[in-house]
C-alpha positions in Angstrom: 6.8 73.2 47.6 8.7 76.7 47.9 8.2 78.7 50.8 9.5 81.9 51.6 8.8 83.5 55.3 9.9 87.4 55.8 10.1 88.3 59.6 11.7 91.2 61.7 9.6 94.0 60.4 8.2 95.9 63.0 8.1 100.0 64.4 11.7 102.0 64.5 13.3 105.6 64.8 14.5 107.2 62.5 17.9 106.2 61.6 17.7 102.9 64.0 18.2 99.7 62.7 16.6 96.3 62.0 17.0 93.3 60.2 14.8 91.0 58.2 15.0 87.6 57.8 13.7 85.3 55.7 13.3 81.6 55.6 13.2 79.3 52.5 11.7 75.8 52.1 11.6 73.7 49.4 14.8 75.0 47.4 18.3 75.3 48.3 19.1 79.6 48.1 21.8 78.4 45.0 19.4 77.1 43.1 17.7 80.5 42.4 18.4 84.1 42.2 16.8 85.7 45.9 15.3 89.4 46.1 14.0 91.8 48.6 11.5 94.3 47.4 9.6 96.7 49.2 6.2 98.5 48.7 5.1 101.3 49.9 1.1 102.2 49.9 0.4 103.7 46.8 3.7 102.9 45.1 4.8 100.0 42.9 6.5 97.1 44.2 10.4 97.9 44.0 13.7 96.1 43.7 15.7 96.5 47.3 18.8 94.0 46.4 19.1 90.8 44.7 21.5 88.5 44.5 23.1 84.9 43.1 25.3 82.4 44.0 26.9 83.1 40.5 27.2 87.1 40.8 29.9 88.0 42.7 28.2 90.5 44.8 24.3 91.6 45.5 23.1 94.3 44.0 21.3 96.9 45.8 19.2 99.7 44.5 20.1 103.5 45.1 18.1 103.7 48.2 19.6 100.6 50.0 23.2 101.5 49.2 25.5 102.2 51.7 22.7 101.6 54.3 21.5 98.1 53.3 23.7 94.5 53.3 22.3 90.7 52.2 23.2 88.0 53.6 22.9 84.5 54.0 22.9 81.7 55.9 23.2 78.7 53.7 22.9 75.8 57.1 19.6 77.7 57.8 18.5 78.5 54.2 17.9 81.9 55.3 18.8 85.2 53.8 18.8 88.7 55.8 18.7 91.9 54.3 20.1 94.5 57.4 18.7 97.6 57.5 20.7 100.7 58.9 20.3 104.5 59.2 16.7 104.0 58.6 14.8 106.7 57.5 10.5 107.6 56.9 10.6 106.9 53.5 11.8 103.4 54.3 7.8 102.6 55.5 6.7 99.5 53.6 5.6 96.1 53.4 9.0 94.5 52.6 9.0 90.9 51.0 11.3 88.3 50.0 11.8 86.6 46.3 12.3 83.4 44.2 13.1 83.6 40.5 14.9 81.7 37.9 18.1 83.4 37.0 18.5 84.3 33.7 20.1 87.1 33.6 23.1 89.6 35.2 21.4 89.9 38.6 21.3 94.2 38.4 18.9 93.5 35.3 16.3 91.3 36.6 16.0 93.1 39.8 12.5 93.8 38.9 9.3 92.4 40.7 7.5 90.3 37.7 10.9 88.2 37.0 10.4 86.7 40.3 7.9 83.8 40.8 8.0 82.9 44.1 7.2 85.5 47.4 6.6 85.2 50.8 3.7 87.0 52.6 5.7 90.2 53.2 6.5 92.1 56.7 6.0 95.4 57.7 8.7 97.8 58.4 7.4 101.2 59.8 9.9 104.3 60.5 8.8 107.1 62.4 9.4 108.9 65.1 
């Protein structure tokens, strides 16, 4: 059964810092492509970075770059997604994905190619 755990949200400043976790079950991280997306209230579900163990580097989404790094911890089967330079419009429930690659990882960043989510955690900014 695939299981995917998001923790580390919680209340920051503006432009702290925090990092998200989250811990899969059930797979091995190679043997799909892994997400983060974040939603905001009001606002569709968007594509944060994604990456594969047959791209050469995650791809992050305008907002995240520069500010945001994956990682990932294949002994723990846990990726992180490391949040810097935080800023108010960052406020969201972020969540962790599953999904079959199929495609270059940029392209299929997108919330409905992904079948498997964990129960999301919430990352508040604000001062």
């Amino acid at each position: 059964q695939v299981q995917l755990v998001e923790s580390g949200g919680g209340l920051v400043q503006p432009g702290g810092s925090l990092r998200l976790s989250c811990e899969a079950s059930g797979f091995t991280l190679d043997d799909y492509a892994i997400g983060w997306f974040r939603q905001a209230p009001g606002k569709e579900r968007e594509g944060v970075s994604c990456f594969s163990s047959s791209d050469g580097s995650p791809y992050y989404a305008d907002s995240a770059k520069g500010r945001f790094t994956t990682s990932r911890d294949n002994a723990k089967n846990t990726v992180y997604l490391q949040m810097n330079s935080l800023k108010p419009e960052d406020t969201a429930v972020y969540y962790c994905a599953a999904g079959f690659k199929w495609g270059p990882i940029q392209t299929m960043c997108v919330a409905p190619y992904f079948r498997y989510w964990g129960q999301g955690t919430q990352v508040t900014v604000s001062s």
